[in-house]
C-alpha positions as CSV (number, residue, x, y, z in Angstrom):
1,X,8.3,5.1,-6.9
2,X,12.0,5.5,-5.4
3,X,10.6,7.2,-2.3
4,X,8.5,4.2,-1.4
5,X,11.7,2.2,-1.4
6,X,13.2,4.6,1.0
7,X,9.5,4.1,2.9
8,X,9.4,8.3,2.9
9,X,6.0,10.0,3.0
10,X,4.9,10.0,-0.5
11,X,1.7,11.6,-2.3
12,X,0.8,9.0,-5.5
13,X,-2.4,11.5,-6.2
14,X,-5.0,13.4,-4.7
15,X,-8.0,12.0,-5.8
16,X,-8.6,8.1,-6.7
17,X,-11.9,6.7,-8.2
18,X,-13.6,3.7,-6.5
19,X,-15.4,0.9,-8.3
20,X,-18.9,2.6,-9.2
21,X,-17.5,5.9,-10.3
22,X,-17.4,7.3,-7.0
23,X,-14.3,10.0,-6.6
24,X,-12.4,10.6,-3.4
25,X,-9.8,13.0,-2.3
26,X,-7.3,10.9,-0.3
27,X,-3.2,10.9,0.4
28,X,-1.0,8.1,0.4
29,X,1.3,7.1,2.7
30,X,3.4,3.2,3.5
31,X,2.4,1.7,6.4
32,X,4.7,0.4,9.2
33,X,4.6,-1.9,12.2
34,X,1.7,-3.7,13.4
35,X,-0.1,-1.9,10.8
36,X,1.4,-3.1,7.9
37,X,1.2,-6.1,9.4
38,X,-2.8,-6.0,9.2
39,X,-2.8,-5.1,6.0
40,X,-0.3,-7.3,4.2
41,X,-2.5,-10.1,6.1
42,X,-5.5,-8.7,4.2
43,X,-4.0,-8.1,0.7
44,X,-2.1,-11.8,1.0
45,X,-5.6,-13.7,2.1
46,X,-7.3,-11.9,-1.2
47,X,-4.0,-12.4,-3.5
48,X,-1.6,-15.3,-2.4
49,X,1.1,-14.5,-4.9
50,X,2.3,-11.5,-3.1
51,X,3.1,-14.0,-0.5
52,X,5.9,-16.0,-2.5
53,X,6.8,-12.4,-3.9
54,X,8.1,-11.1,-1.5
55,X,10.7,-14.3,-0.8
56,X,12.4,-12.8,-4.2
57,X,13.9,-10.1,-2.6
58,X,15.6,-9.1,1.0
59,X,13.2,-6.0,1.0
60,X,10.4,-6.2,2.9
61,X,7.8,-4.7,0.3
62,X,5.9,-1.6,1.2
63,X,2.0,-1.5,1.4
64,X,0.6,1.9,0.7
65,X,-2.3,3.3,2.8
66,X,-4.9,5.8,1.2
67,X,-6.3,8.0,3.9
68,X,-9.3,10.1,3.5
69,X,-8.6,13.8,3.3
């Protein structure tokens, strides 16, 4: 996972499996600006903890988007 430390374009898989089985092709990529933004908003209101994580390092953590091929 060195690339998304770099926050280079990065493909984690081509296909993921949802809950219920379902199976979609998608590719990864980290999100920046106002979009990460939105979606570290969502992913902290469903898991607090990533909160106080990320005041354990100078980094700002990267939050991976899977798009829909």
């Amino acid at each position: 996972m060195q690339a998304l430390a770099r926050h280079e374009p990065v493909d984690l898989g081509t296909e993921v499996e949802l809950p219920g089985g379902e199976r979609r092709r998608v590719r990864a990529r980290v999100a920046e600006g106002e979009e990460r933004q939105r979606w570290w908003a969502r992913a902290t209101a469903v898991y607090k903890p990533y909160d106080e994580y990320q005041t354990y390092t100078e980094r700002q953590i990267p939050v991976v988007v899977l798009d829909r091929r």
